[in-house]
Each structure stands twice: as C-alpha cells, then as structure tokens.
C-alpha positions in Angstrom: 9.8 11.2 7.5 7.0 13.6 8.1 5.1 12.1 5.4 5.4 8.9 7.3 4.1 10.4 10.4 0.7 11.7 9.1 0.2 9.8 6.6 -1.4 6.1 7.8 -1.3 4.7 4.6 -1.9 1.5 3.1 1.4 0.1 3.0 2.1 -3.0 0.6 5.8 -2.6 -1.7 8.6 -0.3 -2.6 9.2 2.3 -4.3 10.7 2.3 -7.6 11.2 4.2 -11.0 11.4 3.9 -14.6 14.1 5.0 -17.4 13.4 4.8 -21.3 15.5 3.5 -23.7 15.6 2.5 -27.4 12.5 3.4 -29.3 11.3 0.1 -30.5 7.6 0.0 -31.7 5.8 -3.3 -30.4 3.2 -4.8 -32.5 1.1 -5.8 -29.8 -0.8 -2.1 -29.2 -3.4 -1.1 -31.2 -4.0 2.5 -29.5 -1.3 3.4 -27.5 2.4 4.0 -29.2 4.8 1.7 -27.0 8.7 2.0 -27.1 11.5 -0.1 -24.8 12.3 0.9 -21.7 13.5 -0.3 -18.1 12.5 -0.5 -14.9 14.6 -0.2 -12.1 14.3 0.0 -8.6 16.8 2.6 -6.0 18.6 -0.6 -3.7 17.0 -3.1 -5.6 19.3 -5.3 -8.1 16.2 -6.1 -10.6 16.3 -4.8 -13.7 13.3 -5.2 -16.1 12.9 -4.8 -19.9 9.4 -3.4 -20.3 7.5 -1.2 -23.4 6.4 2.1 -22.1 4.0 5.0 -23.3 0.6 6.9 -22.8 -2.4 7.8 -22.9 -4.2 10.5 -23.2 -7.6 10.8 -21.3 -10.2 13.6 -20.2 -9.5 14.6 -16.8 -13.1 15.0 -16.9 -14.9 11.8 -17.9 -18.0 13.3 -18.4 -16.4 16.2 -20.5 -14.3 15.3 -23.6 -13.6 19.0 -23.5 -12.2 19.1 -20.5 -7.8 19.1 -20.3 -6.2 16.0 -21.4 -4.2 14.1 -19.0 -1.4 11.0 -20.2 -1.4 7.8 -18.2 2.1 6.3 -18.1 1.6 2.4 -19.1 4.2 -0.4 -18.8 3.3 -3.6 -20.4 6.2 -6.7 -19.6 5.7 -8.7 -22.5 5.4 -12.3 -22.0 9.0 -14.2 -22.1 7.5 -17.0 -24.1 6.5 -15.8 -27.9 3.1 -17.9 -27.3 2.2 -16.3 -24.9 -1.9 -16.5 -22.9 -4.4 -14.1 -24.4 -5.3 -12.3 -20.8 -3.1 -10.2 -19.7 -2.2 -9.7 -15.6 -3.0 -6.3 -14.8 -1.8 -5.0 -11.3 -3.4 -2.5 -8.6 -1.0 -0.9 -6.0 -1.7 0.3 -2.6 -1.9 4.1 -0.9 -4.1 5.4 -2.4 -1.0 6.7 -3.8 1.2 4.4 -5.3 3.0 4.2 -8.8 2.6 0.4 -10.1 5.4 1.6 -12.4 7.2 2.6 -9.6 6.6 -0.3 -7.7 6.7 -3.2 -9.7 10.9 -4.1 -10.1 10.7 -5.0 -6.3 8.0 -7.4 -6.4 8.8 -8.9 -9.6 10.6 -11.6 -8.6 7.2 -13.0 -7.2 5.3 -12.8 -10.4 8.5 -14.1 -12.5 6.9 -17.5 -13.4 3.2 -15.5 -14.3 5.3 -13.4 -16.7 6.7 -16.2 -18.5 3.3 -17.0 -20.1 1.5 -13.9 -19.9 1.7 -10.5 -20.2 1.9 -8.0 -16.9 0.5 -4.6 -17.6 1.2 -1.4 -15.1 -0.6 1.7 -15.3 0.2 4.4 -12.9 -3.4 5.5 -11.7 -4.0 9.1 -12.5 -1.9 11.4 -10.2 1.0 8.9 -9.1 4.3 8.1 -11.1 4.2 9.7 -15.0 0.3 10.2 -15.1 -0.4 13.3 -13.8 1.5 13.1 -10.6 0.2 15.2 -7.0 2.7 15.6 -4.9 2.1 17.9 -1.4 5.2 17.6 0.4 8.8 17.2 -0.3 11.7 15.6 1.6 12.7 18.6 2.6 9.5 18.6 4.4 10.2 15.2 7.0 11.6 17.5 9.9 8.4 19.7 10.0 6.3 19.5 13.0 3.0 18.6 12.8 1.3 22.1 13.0 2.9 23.2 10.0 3.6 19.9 7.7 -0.7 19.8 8.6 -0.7 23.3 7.1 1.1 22.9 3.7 -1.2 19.9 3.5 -4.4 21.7 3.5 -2.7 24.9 1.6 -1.7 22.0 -1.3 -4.9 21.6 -3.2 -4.3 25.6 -4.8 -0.7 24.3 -5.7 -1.8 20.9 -7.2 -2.2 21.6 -11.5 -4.8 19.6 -11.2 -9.3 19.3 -11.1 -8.6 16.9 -7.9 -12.7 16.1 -8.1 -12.0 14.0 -10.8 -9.1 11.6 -9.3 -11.5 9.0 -7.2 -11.3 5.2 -7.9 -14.2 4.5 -10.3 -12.6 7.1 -12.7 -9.5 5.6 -13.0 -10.9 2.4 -13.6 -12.5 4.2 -16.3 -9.2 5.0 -16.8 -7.8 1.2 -16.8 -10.6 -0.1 -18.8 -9.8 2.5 -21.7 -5.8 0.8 -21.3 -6.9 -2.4 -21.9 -9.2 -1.8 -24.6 -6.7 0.3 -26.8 -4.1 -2.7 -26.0 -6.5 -4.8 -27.7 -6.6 -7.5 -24.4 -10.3 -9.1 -23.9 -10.2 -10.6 -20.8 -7.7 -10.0 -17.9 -6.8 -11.1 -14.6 -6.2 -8.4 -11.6 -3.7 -8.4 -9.0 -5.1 -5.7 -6.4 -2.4 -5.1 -2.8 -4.3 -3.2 -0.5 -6.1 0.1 -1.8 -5.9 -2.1 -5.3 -8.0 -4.7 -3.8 -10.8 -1.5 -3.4 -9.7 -0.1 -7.0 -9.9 -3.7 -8.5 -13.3 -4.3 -7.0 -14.5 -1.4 -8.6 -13.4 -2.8 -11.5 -15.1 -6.2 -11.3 -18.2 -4.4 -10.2 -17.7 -2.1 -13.4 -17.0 -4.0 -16.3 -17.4 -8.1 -15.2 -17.3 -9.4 -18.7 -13.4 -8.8 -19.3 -12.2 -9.9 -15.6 -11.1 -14.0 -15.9 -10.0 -13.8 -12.2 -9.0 -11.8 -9.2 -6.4 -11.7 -6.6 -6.8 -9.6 -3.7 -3.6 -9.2 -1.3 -4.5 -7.3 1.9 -8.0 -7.1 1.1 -10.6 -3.7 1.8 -14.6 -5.0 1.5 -16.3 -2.4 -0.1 -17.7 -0.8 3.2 -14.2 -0.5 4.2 -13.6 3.6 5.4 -10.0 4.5 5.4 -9.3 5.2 9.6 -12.4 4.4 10.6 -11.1 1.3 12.3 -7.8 2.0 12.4 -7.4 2.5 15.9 -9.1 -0.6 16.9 -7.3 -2.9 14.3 -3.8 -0.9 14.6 -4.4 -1.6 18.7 -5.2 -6.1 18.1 -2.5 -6.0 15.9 0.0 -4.2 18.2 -1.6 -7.0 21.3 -0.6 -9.8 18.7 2.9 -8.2 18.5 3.3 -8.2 22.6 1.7 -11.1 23.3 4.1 -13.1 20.5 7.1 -11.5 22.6 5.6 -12.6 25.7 5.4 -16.2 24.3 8.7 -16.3 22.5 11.2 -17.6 24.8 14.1 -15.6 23.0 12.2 -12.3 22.9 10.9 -12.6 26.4 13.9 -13.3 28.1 15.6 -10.5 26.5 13.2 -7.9 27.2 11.2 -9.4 29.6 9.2 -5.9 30.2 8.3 -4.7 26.5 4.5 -3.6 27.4 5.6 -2.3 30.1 8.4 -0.3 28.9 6.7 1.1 25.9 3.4 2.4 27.9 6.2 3.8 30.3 8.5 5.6 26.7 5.2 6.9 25.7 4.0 8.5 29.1 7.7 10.1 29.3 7.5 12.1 25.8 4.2 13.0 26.8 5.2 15.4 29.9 8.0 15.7 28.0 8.7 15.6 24.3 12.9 14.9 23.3 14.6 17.1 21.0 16.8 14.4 19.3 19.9 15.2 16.4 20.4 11.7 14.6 22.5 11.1 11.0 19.7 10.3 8.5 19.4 7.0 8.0 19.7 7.7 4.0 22.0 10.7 3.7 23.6 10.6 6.7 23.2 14.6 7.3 21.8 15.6 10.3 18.3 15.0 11.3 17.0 17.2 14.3 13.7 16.3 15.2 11.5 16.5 18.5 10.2 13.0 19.5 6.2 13.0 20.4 3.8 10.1 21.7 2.1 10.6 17.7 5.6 10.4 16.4 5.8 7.0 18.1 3.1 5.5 17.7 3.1 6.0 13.9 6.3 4.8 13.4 4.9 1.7 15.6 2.0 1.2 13.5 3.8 1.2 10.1 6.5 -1.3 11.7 3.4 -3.9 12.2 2.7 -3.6 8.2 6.2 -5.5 7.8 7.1 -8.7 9.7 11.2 -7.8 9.0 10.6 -4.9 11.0 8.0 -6.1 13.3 11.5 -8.0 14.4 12.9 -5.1 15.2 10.5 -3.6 17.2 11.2 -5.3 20.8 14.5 -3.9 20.7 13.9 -0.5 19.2 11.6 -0.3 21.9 14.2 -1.5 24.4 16.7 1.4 23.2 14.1 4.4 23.4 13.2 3.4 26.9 16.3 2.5 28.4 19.0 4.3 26.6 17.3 7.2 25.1 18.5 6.3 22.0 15.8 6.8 19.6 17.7 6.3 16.4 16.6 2.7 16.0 12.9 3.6 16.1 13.5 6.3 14.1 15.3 4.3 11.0 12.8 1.8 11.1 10.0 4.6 9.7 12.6 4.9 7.0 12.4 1.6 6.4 9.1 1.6 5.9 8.4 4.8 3.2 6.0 3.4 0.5 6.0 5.6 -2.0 3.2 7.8 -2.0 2.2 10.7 -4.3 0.1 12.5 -1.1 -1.6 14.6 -3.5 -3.1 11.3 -4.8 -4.1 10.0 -1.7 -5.4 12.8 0.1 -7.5 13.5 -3.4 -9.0 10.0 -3.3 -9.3 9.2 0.8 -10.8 13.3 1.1 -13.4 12.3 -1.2 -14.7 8.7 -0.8 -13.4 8.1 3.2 -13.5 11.8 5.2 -17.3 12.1 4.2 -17.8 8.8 6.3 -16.1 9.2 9.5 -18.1 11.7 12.1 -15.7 13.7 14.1 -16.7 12.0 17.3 -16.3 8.6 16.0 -12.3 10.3 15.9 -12.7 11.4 19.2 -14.1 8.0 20.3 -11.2 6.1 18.7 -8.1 8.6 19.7 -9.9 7.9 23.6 -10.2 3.6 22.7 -6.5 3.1 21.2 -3.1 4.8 21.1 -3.7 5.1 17.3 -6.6 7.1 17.4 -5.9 10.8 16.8 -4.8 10.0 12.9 -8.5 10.3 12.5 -8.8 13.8 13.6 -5.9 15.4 11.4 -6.7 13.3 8.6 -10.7 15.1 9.0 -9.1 18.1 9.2 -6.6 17.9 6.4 -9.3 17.0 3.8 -11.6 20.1 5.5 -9.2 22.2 3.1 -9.5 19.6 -0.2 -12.3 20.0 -2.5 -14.7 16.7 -2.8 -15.1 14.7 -5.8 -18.4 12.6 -6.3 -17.3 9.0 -6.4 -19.7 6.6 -8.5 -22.2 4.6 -6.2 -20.2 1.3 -7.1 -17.7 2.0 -4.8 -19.8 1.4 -2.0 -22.3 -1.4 -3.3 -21.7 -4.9 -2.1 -19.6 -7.2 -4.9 -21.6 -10.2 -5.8 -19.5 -12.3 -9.0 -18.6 -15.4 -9.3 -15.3 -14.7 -11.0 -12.0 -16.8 -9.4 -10.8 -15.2 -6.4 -8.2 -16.1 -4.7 -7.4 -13.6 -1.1 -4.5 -13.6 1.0 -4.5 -11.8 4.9 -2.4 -12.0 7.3 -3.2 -12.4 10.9 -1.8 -9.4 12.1 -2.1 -7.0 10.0 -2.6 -3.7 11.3 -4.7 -1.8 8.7 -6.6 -4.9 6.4 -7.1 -7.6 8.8 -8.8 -10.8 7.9 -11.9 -9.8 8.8 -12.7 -7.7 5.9 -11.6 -10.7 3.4 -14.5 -12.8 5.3 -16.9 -10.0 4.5 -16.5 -10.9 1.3 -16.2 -14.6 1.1 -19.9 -14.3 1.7 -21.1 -12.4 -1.9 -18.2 -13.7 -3.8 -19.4 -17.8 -4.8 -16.2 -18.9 -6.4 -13.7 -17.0 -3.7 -11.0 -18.9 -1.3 -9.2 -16.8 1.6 -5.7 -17.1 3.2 -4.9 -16.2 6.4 -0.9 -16.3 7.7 -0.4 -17.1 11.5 1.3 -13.7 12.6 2.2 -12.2 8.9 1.1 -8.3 8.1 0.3 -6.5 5.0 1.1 -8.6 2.2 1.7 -11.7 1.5 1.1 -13.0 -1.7 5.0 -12.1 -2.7 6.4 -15.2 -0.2 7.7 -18.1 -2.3 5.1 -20.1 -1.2 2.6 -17.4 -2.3 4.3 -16.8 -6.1 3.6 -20.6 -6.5 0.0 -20.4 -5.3 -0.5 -17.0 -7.4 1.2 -19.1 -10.4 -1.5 -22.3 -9.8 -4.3 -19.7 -9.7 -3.3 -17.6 -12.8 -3.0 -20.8 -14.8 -6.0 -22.6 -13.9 -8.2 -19.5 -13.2 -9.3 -22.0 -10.0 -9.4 -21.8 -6.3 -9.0 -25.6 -6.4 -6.0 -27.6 -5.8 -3.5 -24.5 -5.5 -1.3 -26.5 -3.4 -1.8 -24.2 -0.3 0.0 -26.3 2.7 3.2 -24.4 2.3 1.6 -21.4 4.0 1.7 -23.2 7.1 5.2 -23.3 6.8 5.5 -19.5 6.7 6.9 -17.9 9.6 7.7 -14.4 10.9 11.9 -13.6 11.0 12.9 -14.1 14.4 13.1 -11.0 17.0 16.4 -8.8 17.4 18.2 -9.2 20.7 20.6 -6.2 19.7 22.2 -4.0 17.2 23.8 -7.8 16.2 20.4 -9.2 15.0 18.3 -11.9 16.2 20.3 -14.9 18.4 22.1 -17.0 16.2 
C-alpha cells in the first residue's frame, strides 16, 4: 500500500504475468528465437496463447561494450493465418509498467484487432522480464512515510543496474530494434498514459515505420510528471463533488460529502488514527496510522477509475461518520497498477524532477490538497543518479500520421487539455473526450469498436463515434450493498 501512497503514478490497467510453455519455434521471427507461452492474469479469467523470448541489447546504446541486457517480448499472432502486414505494438503506463504483465486484462478490448493482426508486447527495459528495478516490496506497504521515503532514495545502490541509461528515447531505441529483428515494416502504436509520451517519442524517432497512432490518456510532450498535478488532481476531485451534488441518488444519501471530507481531513490532521484492518488481499492484519497524505492519495488514485470513483461518496461517509476507514483503505488496493518503482523513479528522476523548481512544489502543496507529492517526489530523485534524455522528448510532435486520442473529462492526472495541445501540430489527429470518465477509456465496448474502425482503415474518418455519448460512469454506492437498485 505504501507504494500506492507515494507513488502518483500514471494509472491505466492491471497487473498481470506470464508462464512459458511448449517450445515451439514460430517462423515469423527473423532475430529473436520465439517459443509458446501463456499469459495470464491473478483474478482475471483470460487466458492467452502468445510466443515469448528476448533480446539482448547494450544497456548502454552508445557503448556496444557496455553489459547486455534481454527484453522479454510477447508477440499474439494473428488468429487469421492471412493475417495484415503491421503489426499493433502497445505502450503501457507508470513509467513503470510490464505490457506483458498487463496485457490479459485488457485483451478482451483489442480481441477483434487481434484477429487480423498481430499484437506485439515488449516489457520496456526495467519492468516485467527485461531487466526489472524494483525498490520496495510488499512487505514494505505498512511503512511510514519517513522511512518507505528512505529505502527509496537508499535503492539506486541496490538496483543491478546503469539507471542513466533507462529513459524513454532509449527504449524506443529499444522497441525499434524489436521490430526490426521481427522483420515488421510498418506498425501501429497503442500508447495508455506514460505510453502515449514513450509512443510519441517513437513517432518523433523513426516516422517512416509508424501507419497510425492511438493515444489513451494522452501526455503532450511538455507534459512534466507533478507539475500540474495538484491543480488537475484538485478540478477533477470538484467534478467528482459537484456530480454528487447533482445526482439525486448520491446527494440525498450523503447530502454533506464536501463538507464531511474537508472536516475527515482536518480531524487526522490534529490527530492522525492508528487503525488495525484485515488486508483486503490476505486477510492478515494490517496496522497502519491514517494521515491527511494517506487520504488524499488514496482519493486521487480512486478518480483514475470511475468503478471506484463510485465508491468514493460512501467511503467517505464511513471515515467521517463511523471511523471506519477500511472502505477507503481497500479501495487503494483496488487500485495497485503494477509498477516496477525502480523503473519509474529511473525515468520520472531523469526527464520530470529536473523540471519542477522546489517552490513551484511549495506553491502547489499551498494551491490544492494534492500538492505535497511534489516535494517527496524532488526529494526522492535527490538520491537517483540522472540520465540524459535525448532532446526529442521535449520537442513539439508535428506528423501527419492517423491519430486517433481518447480523454476523459475527469481525469485526474492526463486531462483533456493536454490532447488539445496536440490536436494543433498533429494534421490528421481526432480527440475524444467522455463526459465524467478518468484514465482510460479506449478499453469500453464502444471504444474496442472505434479502436477496431481505426486500425483497419488507418482513418480518423467515419469511426462510428456516437456510442461514446452513450458511455456513462457506474452509478454511486449508497452502502456496503452497492449503488440503489
């Protein structure tokens, strides 16, 4: 859970793993040795039949010399044996996550892509199989922050790893080598959150092989990890009241929410509540001491995820009224994304900390109740050594490659306003914006069929997009029951 609490990172799926079976050459890889495997998902019923293998890169781009490090790649062959030519490759979120890991939960989304094409998943260098940086350990979620902050910036000696050389334009280097020595030309990109920055990178990097480009939770290339968190965490938690307010249902039944919650947070502030709940996986016991940062957190990672956005009113009800904080504290359960923190402290310390002056953290912890992740995030990378990311990663994107973006309105972390940053530089680009959706959206029905329309026709015309106005958050939680039936 402690991971949850200082990390404010870019959630977009679940996590997941991957088991080898039969070895099972495929004919379809020139350079990389790929044998049968499966993917599965913990909770999720999914199974799916993939080929698996590596491959070996410098961990030093510039130095062929330098140690050799093995992706992990996963390509989902194509159900139909004539199958499309360009492959769809996808980008995960964190910085952080394993697309191997990841991908069982959201394949039911991108089942009618894969019938035609192939999907391609390459763990970015230190997640899943390739490399993997990993701080701290479940053991670790009960830590307070003083000393979970201190194994963070005492990690970088432990990590087997140069961490200068694990920033976003090297392991597009990375991806770019994949694809070559799978022997695909062109591909298309599927980037959710950080993988709409990594997959930019990309189209900025090598334009000839990209044949179109979805962004899900989109980052414009001036985008600074925290830098407007506070202000965007602090509209989307307005939206979140405000909907409340204006739902008959949700306002009748807790017809003081703001109120309540300013009032819980003012409470554990004088004075914070030593709590012993069962874990909400292993059911031991969990002794923790409830904070204002503790809350908040959890808060802000609930707004990534309408299901438990519907929670929220009565969690808040429960920590206010009954002191029962169990609710709240499941929900950030809930809500664990996956990440290898070694990975994203590696990337964000390098190509994000540089950016944000320590009074601009002051400024923001002052402005919002989200604020002070700013100032421990600075002062966990003081202690990680800083890579020299390529130029690209900042420069403006101009293409006019397909590109098809979905937002949602209240998303806490990548709200629409950095897809319309875009839609001016990219010609041949179409945004999507869902009335009071969060982080992610492409993986609705309606968005697998829109993703489908695009993929096929490598278009942003006639994609069939009035379902999305159909799209609705799941209705608030009156108690432990659910929402009113």
């Amino acid at each position: 859970m402690r991971k949850k609490i200082l990390l404010l990172i870019l959630q977009a799926v679940l996590l997941a793993s991957c088991t080898s079976t039969k070895a099972t050459p495929t004919p379809k890889s020139s350079g990389i040795a790929l044998v049968d495997c499966v993917l599965m998902t913990p909770g999720v019923d999914t199974q799916v039949d993939a080929k698996c293998g590596s491959l070996a890169v410098s961990e030093d781009p510039a130095n062929p010399k330098s140690r050799q490090i093995n992706l992990n790649v996963t390509v989902v062959e194509a159900v139909q044996r004539s199958s499309e030519s360009n492959p769809l490759f996808i980008l995960v979120g964190g910085p952080g996550q394993s697309a191997v890991e990841v991908f069982p939960a959201i394949y039911s989304s991108l089942f009618r892509i894969h019938e035609k094409r192939d999907i391609v998943l390459v763990d970015q260098r230190g997640t899943g199989k390739s490399n993997p940086l990993r701080c701290l350990d479940p053991k670790d979620e009960a830590l307070d922050d003083e000393r979970a902050i201190a194994l963070l910036k005492a990690c970088p000696g432990k990590l087997d790893a140069d961490l200068r050389y694990y920033t976003t334009d090297i392991a597009m280097q990375d991806l770019d080598k994949v694809r070559s020595a799978l022997g695909y030309e062109t591909i298309n990109l599927y980037g959710v959150s950080y993988g709409t920055r990594a997959a930019l990178v990309y189209l900025k990097m090598y334009p000839a092989h990209v044949r179109s480009l979805i962004l899900d939770a989109v980052v414009d290339p001036k985008f600074v990890l925290y830098q407007d968190v506070a202000r965007d965490g602090q509209r989307a938690l307005d939206l979140f009241f405000t909907r409340c307010k204006k739902d008959k249902v949700c306002n009748t039944s807790f017809p003081m929410l703001r109120s309540e919650f300013d009032a819980l947070l003012k409470k554990i502030k004088a004075t914070p509540v030593d709590i012993e709940i069962p874990h909400p996986v292993t059911g031991e016991p969990l002794q923790l001491t409830v904070t204002p940062i503790m809350v908040t957190n959890i808060v802000f990672n609930a707004l990534y995820v309408p299901d438990l956005v519907a929670m929220l009113p009565f969690s808040i009800h429960q920590a206010y009224a009954e002191d029962n904080f169990a609710p709240l504290i499941t929900q950030s359960f809930l809500s664990d994304p996956g990440i290898y923190d070694g990975m994203f402290y590696a990337v964000a310390c390098s190509e994000d900390a540089p950016l944000i002056l320590p009074s601009q953290a002051k400024q923001a912890g002052a402005e919002s109740i989200f604020g002070n992740n700013e100032e421990t995030f600075i002062e966990v990378c003081t202690a990680w050594p800083r890579g020299n990311p390529s130029p690209v990663l900042r420069e403006p994107v101009t293409s006019n490659v397909p590109v098809l973006m979905f937002s949602g309105e209240a998303d806490p972390i990548t709200p629409p306003w950095h897809a319309e940053q875009l839609v001016q530089t990219l010609g041949n680009s179409l945004n999507l914006t869902l009335t009071n959706m969060g982080h992610g959206n492409a993986s609705t029905q309606c968005g697998s069929l829109i993703l489908n329309r695009f993929i096929e026709s490598a278009s942003i015309k006639d994609l069939g997009t009035a379902c999305l106005d159909t799209i609705k958050p799941p209705p608030f939680w009156v108690d432990f029951s659910g929402p009113q039936p």
